[in-house]
Structure formats: C-alpha cells, structure tokens
MARMIZA-842430 format. One record per atom (N, C-alpha, C, O): residue in one letter; residue number from 0; atom name; x, y, z. Coordinates in Angstrom, 2 decimals, always signed. Layout:
BEGIN
SESE  marti  zake  nuti        X        Y        Z
SESE      A   NUM    CA        X        Y        Z
...
***
This chain:
BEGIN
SESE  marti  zake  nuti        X        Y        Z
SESE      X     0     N  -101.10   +14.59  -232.75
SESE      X     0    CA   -99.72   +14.38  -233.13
SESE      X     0     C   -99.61   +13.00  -233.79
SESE      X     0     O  -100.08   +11.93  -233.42
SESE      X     1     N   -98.95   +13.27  -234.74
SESE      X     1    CA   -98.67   +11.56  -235.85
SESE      X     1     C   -97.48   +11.75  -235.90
SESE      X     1     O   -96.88   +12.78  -236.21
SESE      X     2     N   -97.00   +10.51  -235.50
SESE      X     2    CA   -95.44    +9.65  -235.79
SESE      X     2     C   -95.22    +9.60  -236.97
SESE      X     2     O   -96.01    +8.76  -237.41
SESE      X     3     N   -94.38   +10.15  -238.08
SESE      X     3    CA   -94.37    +9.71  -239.56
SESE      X     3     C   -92.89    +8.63  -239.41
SESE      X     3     O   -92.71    +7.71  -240.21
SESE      X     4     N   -92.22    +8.84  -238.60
SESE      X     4    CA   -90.57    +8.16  -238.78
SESE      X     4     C   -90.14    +8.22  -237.77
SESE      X     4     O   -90.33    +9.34  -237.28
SESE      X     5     N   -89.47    +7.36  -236.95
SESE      X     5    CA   -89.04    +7.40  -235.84
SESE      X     5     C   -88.22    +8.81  -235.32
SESE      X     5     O   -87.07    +9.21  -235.53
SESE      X     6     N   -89.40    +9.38  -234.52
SESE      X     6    CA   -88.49   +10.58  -234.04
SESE      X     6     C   -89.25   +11.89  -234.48
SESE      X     6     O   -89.35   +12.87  -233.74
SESE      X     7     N   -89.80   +11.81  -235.80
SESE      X     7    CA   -90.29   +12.96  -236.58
SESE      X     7     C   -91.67   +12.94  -236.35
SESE      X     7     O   -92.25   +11.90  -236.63
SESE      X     8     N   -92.46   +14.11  -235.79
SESE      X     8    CA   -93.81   +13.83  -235.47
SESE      X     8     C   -94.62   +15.17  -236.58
SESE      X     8     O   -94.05   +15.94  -237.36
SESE      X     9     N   -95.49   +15.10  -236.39
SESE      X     9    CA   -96.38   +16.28  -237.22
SESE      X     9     C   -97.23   +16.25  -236.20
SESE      X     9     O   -97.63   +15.34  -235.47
SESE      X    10     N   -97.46   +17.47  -236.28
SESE      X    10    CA   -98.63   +18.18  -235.07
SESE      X    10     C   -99.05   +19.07  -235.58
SESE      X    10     O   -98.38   +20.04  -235.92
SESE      X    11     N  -100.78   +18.90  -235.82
SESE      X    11    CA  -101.60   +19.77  -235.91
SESE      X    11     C  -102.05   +21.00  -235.28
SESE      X    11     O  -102.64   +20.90  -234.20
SESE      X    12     N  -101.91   +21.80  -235.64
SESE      X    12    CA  -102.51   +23.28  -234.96
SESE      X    12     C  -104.13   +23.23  -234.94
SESE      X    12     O  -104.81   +22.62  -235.76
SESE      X    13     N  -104.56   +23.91  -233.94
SESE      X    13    CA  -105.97   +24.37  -234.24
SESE      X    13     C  -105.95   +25.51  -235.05
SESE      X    13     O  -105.18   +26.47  -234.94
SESE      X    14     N  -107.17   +25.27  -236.17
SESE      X    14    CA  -107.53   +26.21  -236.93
SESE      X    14     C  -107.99   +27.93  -236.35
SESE      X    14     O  -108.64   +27.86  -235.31
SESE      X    15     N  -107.83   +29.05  -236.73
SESE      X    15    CA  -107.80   +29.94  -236.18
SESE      X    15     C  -107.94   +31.33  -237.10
SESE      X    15     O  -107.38   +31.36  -238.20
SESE      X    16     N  -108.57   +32.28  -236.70
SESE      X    16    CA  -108.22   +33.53  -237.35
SESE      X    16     C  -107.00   +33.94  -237.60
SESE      X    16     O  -106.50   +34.31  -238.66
SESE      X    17     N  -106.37   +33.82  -236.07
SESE      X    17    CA  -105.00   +34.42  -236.26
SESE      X    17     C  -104.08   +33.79  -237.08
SESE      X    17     O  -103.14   +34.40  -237.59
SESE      X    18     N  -104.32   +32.46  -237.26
SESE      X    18    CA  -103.48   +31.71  -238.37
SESE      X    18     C  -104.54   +31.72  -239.99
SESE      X    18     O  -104.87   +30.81  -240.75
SESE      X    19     N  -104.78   +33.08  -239.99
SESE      X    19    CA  -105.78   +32.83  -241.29
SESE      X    19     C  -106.81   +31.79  -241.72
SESE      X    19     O  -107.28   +31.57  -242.84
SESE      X    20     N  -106.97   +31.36  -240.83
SESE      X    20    CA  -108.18   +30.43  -241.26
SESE      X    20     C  -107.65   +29.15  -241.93
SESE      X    20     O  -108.32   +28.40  -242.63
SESE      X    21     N  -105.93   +28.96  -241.53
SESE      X    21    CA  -105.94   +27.57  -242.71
SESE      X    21     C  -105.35   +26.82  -241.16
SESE      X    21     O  -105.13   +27.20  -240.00
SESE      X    22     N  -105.24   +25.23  -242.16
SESE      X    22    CA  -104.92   +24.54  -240.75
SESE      X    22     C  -103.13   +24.53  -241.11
SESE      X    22     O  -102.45   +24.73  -242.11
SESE      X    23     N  -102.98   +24.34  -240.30
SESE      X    23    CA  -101.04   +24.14  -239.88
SESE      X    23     C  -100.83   +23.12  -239.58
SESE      X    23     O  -101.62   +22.28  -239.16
SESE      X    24     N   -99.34   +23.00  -239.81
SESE      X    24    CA   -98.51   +22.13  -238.87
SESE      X    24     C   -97.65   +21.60  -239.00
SESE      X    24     O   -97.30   +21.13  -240.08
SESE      X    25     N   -96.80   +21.45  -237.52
SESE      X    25    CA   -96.01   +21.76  -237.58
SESE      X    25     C   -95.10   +20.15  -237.66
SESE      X    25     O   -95.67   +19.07  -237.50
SESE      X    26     N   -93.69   +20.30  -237.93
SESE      X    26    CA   -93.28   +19.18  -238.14
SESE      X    26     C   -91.95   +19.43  -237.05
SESE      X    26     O   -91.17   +20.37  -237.19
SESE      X    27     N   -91.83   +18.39  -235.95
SESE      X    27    CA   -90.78   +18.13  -235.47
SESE      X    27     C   -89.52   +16.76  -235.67
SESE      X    27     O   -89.79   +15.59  -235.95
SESE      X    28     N   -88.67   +17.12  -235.52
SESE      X    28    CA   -88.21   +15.85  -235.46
SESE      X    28     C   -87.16   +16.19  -234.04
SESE      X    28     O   -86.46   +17.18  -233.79
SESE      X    29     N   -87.42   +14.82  -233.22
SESE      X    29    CA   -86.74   +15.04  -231.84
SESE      X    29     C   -86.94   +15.71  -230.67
SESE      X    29     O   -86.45   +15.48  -229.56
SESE      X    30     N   -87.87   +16.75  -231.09
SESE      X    30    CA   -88.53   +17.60  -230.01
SESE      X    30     C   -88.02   +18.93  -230.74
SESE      X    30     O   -88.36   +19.90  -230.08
SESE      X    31     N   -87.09   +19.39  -232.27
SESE      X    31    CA   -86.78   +20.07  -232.45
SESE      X    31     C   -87.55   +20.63  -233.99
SESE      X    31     O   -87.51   +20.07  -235.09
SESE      X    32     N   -88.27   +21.96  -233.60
SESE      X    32    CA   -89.15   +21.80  -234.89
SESE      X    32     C   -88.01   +22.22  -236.10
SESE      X    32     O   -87.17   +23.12  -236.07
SESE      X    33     N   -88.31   +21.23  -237.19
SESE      X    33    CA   -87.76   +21.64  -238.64
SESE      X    33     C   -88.52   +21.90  -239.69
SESE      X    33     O   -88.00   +21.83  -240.80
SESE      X    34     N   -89.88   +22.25  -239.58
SESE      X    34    CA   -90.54   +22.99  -240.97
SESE      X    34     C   -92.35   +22.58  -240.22
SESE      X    34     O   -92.68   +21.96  -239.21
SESE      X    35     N   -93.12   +23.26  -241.26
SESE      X    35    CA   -94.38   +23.07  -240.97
SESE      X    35     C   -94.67   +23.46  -242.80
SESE      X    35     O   -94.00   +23.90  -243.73
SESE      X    36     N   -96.54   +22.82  -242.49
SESE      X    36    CA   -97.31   +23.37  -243.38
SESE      X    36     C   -98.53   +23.69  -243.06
SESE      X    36     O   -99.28   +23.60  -242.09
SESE      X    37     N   -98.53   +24.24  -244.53
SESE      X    37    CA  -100.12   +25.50  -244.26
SESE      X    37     C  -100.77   +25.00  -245.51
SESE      X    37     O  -100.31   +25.05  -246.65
SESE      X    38     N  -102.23   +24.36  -245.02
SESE      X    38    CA  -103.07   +23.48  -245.75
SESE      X    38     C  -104.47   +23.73  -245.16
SESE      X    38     O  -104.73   +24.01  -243.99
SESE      X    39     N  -105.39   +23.56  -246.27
SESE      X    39    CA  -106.85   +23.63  -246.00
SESE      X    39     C  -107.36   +22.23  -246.35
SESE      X    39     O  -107.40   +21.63  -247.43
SESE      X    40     N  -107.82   +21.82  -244.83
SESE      X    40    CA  -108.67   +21.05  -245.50
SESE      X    40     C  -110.49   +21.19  -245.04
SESE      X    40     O  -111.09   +21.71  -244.10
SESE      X    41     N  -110.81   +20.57  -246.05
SESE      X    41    CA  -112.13   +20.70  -246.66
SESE      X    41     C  -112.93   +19.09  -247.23
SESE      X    41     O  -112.30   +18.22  -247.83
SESE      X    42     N  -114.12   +19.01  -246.95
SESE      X    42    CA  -114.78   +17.82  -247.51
SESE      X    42     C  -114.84   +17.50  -248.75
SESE      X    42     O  -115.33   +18.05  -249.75
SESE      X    43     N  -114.16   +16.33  -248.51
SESE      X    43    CA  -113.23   +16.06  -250.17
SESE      X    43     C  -112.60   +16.88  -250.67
SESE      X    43     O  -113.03   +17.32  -251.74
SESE      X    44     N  -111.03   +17.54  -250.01
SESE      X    44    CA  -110.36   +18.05  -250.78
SESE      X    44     C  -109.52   +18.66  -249.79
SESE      X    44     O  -109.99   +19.31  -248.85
SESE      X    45     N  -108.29   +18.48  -249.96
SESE      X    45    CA  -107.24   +18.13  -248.86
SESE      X    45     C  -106.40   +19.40  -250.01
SESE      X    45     O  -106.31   +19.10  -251.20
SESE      X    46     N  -105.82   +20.80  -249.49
SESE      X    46    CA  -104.75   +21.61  -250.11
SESE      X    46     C  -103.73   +21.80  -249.51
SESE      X    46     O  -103.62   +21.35  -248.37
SESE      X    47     N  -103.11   +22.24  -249.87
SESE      X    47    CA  -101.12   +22.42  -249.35
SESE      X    47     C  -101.50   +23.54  -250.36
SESE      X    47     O  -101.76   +23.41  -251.55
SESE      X    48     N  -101.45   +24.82  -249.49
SESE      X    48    CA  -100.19   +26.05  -250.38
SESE      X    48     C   -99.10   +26.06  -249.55
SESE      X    48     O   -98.24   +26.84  -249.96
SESE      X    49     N   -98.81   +25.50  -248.53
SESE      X    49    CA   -97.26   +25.44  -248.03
SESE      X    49     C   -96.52   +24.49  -247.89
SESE      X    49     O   -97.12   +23.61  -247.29
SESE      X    50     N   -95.42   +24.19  -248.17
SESE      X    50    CA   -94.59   +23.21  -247.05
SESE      X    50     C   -93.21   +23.65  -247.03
SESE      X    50     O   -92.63   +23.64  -248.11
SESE      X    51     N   -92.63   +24.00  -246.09
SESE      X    51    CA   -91.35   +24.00  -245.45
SESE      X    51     C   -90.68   +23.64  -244.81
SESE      X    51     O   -91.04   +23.84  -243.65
SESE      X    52     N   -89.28   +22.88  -244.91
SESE      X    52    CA   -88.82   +22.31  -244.03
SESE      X    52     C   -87.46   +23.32  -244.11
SESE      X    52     O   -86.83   +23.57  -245.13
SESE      X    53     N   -87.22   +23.76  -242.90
SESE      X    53    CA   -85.78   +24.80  -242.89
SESE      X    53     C   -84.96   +24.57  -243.50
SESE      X    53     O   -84.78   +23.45  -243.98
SESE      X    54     N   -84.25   +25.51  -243.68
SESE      X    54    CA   -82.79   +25.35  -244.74
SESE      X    54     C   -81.87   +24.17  -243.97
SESE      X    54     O   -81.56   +23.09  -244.46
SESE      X    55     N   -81.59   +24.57  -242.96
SESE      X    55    CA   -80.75   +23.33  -241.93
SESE      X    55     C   -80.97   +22.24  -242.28
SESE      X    55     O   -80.00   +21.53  -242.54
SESE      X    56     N   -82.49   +21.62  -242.45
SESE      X    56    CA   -82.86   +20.18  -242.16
SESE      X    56     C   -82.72   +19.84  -243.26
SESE      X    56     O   -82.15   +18.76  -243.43
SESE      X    57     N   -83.24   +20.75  -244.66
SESE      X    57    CA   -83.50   +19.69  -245.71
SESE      X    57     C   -82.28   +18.94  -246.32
SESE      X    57     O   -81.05   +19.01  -246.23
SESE      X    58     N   -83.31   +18.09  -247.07
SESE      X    58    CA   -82.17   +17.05  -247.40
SESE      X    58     C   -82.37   +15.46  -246.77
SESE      X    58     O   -81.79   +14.42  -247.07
SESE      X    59     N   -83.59   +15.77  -245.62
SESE      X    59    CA   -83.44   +14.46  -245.08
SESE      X    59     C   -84.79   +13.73  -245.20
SESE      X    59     O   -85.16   +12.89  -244.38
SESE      X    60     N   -85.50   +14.10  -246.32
SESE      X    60    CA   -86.78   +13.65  -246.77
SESE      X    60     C   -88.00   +13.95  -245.81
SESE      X    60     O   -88.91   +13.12  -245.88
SESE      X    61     N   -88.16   +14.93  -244.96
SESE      X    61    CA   -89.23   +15.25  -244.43
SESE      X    61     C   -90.34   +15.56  -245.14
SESE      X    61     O   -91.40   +14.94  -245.07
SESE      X    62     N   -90.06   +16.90  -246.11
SESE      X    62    CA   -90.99   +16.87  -246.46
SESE      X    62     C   -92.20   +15.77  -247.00
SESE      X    62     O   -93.38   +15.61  -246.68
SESE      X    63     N   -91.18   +15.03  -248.07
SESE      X    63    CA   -91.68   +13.66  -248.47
SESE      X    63     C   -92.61   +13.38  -247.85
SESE      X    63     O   -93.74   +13.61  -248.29
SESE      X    64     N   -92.31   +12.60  -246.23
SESE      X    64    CA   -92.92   +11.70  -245.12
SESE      X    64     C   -93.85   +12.62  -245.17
SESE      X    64     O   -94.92   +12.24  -245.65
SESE      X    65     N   -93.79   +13.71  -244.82
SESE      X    65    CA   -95.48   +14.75  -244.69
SESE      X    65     C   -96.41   +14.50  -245.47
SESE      X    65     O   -97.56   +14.17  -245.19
SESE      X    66     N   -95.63   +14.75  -247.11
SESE      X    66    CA   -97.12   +14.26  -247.97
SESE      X    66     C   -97.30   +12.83  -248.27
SESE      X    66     O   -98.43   +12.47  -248.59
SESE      X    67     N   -96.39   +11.99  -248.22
SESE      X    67    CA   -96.92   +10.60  -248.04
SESE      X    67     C   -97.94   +10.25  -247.21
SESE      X    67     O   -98.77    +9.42  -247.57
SESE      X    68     N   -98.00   +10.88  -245.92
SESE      X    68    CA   -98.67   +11.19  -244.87
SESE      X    68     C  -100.14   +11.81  -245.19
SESE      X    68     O  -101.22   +11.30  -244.89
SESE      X    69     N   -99.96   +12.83  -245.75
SESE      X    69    CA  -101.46   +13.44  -246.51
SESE      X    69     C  -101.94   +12.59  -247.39
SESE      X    69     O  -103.09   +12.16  -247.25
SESE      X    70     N  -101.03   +12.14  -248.62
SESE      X    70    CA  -101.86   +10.96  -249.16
SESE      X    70     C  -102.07    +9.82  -248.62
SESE      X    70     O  -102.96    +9.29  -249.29
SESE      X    71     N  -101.75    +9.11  -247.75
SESE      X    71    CA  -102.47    +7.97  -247.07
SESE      X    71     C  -103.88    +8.34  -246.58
SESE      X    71     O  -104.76    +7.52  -246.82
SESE      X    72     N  -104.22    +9.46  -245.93
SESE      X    72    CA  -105.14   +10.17  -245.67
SESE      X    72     C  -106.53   +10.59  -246.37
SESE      X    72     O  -107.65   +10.69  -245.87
SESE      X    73     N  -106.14   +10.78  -247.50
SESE      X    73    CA  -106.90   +12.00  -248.31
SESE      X    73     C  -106.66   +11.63  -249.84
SESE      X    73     O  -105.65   +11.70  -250.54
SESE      X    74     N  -108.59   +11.02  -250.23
SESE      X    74    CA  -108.08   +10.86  -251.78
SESE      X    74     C  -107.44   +11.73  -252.87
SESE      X    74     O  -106.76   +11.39  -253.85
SESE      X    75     N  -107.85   +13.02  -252.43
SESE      X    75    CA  -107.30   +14.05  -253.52
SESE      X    75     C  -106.54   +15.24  -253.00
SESE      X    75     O  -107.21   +15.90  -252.20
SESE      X    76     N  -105.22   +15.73  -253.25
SESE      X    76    CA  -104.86   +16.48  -252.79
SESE      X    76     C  -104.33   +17.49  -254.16
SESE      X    76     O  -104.06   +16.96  -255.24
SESE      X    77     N  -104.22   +19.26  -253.91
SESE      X    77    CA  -104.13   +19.76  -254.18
SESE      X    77     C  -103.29   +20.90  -253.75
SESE      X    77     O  -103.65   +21.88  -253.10
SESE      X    78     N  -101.78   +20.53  -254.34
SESE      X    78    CA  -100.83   +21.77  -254.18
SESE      X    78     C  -101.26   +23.00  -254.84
SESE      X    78     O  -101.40   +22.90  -256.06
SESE      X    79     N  -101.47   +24.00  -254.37
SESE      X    79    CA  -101.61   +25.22  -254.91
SESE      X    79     C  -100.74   +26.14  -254.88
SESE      X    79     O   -99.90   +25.94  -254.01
SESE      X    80     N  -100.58   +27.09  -255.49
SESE      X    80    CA   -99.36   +28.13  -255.76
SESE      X    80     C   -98.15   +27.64  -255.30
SESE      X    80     O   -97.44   +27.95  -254.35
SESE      X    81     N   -98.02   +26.39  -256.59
SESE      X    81    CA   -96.53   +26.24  -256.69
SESE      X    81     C   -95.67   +26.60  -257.30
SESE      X    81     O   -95.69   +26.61  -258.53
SESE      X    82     N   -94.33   +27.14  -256.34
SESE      X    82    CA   -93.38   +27.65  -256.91
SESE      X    82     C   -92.86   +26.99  -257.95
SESE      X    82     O   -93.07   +25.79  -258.13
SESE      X    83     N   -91.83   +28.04  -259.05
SESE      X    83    CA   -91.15   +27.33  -259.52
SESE      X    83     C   -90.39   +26.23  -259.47
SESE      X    83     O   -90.58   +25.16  -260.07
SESE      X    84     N   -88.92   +26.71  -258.25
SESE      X    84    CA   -88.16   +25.97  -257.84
SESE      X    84     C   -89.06   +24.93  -256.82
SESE      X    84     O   -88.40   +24.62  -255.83
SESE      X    85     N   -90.25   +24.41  -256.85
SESE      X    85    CA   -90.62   +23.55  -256.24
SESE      X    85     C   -91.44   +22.51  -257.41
SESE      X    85     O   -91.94   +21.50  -256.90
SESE      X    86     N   -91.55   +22.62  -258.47
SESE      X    86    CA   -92.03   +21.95  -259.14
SESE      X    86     C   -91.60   +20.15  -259.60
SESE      X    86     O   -92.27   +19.19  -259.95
SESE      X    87     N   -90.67   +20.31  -259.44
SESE      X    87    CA   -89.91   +19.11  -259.08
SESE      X    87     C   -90.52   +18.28  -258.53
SESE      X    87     O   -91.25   +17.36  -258.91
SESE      X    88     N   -90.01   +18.80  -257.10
SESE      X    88    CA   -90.44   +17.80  -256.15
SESE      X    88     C   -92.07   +17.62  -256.21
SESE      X    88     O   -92.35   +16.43  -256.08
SESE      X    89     N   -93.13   +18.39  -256.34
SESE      X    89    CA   -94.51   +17.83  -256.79
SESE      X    89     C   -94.35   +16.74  -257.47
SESE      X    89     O   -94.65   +15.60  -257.12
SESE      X    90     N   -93.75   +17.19  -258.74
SESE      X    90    CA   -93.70   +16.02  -259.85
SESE      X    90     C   -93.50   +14.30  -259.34
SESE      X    90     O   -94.20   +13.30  -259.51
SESE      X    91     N   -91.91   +14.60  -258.48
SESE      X    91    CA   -91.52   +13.21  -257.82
SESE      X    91     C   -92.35   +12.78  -257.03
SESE      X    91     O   -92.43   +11.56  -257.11
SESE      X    92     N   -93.16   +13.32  -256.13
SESE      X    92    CA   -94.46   +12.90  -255.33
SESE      X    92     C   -95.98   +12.46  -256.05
SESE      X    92     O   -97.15   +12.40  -255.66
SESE      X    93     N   -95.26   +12.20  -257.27
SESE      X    93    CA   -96.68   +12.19  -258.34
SESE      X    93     C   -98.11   +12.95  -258.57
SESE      X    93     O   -99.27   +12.61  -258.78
SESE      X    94     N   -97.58   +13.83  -258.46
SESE      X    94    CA   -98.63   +15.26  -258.57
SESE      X    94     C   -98.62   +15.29  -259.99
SESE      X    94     O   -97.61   +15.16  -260.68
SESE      X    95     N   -99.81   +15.47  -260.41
SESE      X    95    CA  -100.39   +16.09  -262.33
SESE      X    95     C  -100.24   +17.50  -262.21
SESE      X    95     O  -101.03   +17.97  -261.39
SESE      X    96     N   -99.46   +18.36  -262.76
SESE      X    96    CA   -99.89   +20.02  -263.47
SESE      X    96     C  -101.23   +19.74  -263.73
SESE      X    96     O  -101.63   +18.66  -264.15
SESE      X    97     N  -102.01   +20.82  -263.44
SESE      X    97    CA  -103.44   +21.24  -264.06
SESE      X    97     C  -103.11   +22.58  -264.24
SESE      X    97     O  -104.13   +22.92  -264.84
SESE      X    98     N  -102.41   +23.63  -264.15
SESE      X    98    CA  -101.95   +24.68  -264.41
SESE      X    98     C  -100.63   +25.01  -264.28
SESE      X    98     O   -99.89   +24.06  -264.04
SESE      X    99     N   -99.99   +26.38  -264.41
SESE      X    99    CA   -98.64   +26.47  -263.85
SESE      X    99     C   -98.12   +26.44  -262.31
SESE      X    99     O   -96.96   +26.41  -261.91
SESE      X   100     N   -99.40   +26.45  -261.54
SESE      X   100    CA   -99.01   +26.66  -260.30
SESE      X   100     C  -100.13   +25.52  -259.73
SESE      X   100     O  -100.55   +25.53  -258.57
SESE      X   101     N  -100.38   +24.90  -260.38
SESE      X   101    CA  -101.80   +23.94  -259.48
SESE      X   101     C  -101.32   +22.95  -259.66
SESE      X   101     O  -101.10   +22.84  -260.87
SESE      X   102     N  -100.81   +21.56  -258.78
SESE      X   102    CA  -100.66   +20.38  -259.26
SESE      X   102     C  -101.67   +19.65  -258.27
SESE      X   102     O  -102.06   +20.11  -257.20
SESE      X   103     N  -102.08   +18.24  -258.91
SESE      X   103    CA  -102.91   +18.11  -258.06
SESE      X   103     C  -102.64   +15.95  -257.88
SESE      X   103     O  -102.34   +15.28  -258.87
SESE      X   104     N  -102.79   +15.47  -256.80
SESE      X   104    CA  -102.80   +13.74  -256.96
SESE      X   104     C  -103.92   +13.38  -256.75
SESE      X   104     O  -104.55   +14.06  -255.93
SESE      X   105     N  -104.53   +12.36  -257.28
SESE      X   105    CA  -105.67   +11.85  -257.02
SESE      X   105     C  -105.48    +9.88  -256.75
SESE      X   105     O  -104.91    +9.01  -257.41
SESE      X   106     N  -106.27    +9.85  -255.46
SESE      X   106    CA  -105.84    +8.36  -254.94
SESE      X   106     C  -106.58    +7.23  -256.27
SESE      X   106     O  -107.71    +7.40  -256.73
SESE      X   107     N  -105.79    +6.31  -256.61
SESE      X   107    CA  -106.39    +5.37  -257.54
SESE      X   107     C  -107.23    +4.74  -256.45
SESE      X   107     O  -106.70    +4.64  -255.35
SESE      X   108     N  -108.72    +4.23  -256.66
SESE      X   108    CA  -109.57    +3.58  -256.62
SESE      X   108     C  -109.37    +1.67  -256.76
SESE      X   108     O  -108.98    +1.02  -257.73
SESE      X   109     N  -109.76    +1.25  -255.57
SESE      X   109    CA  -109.27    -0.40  -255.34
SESE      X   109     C  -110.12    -1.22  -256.57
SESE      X   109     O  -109.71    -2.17  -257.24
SESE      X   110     N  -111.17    -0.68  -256.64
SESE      X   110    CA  -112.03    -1.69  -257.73
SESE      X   110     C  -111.48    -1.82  -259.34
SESE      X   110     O  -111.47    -2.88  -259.98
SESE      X   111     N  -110.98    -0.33  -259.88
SESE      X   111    CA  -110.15    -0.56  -261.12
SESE      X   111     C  -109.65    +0.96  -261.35
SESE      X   111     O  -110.01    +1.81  -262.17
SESE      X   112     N  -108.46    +0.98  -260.11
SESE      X   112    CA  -107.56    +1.02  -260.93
SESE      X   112     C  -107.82    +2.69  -261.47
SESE      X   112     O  -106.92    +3.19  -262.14
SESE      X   113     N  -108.54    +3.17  -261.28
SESE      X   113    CA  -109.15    +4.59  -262.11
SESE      X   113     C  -108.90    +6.14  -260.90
SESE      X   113     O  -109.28    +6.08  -259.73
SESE      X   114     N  -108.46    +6.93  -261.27
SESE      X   114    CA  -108.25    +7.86  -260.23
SESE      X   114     C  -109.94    +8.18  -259.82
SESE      X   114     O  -110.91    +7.97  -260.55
SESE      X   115     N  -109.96    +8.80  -258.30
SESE      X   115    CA  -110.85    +9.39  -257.97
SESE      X   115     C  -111.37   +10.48  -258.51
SESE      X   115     O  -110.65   +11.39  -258.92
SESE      X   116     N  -112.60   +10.53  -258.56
SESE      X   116    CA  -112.92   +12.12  -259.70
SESE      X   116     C  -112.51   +13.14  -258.72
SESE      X   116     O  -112.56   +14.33  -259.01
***
C-alpha cells in the first residue's frame, strides 16, 4: 500500500489468473475505494490499459496522483488502448501518441536531458 495524498492510498493486488494475469489496483481514498487500475508490469516496461476512478469521485485529481505515482517509479510507461474520450488527459500527463490508441512517456535521463530508449 502507497500513500499518494493524504488519505488516498493505492494498493496493489496480487497478480492472478483470475484477474487475467495483469496486476491491479486499487485506489482508496479514506478507507473508501474510488477507482483502480489494470496494468502490466514487466522488465523495463510499466503498461496501463486501465484507469478508473468512479463517476462520483472524479474531478478530484486521482487519477493524476496514480500516474504521477507510476512515473516516479518506472522509466517508461505505456498507455495502451486508449480511448477516445481519454486522450486528453494522456496528453496533459505528457504522454507521446505512437499510434491512435498507444501513448507512451519516457523518463528524461539525469546526464542530458535525452528520453530513455
């Protein structure tokens, strides 16, 4: 379990068949869950085909804190099958299009400045 904001935690699921083989997780804030995601990760290479935060909650930047959260983490991440109406918000999180549905961030490198391959 990681603290992203006072109150709002993310908690990892164990990986599983029954959850298809990807990892989860879930996002509370308060003890009350408001969205999760469904992400693979893999050596060197961190994916999101999900994130949801309920209709109720949004609005209050969770999602955000989640992938701020993944990128502190993880040099390269890769949204996959992104929706339309979600393209946006990739964009504002500084995600590159590499396709219509693939966006992807890559952590700049301390020595110069150059994204990670």
């Amino acid at each position: 379990m990681t603290e992203l904001a006072p109150g709002l935690v993310l908690i990892p699921l164990p990986r599983s068949p029954a959850l298809g083989d990807y990892d989860w997780f879930d996002l509370e804030q308060d003890g009350t869950q408001v969205g999760k995601a469904r992400c693979r990760i893999e050596p060197g290479l961190f994916t999101v085909f999900s994130i949801m935060v309920y209709p109720e909650y949004e609005g209050h930047g969770y999602a955000r804190a989640v992938i701020e959260h993944f990128k502190a983490a993880h040099p390269v991440i890769v949204a996959d099958r992104v929706r339309y109406n979600a393209r946006a918000f990739w964009l504002k999180m500084d995600f590159t299009p590499e396709t219509i549905d693939r966006y992807v961030w890559r952590a700049l490198a301390w020595e110069d400045k150059q994204p990670f391959p």
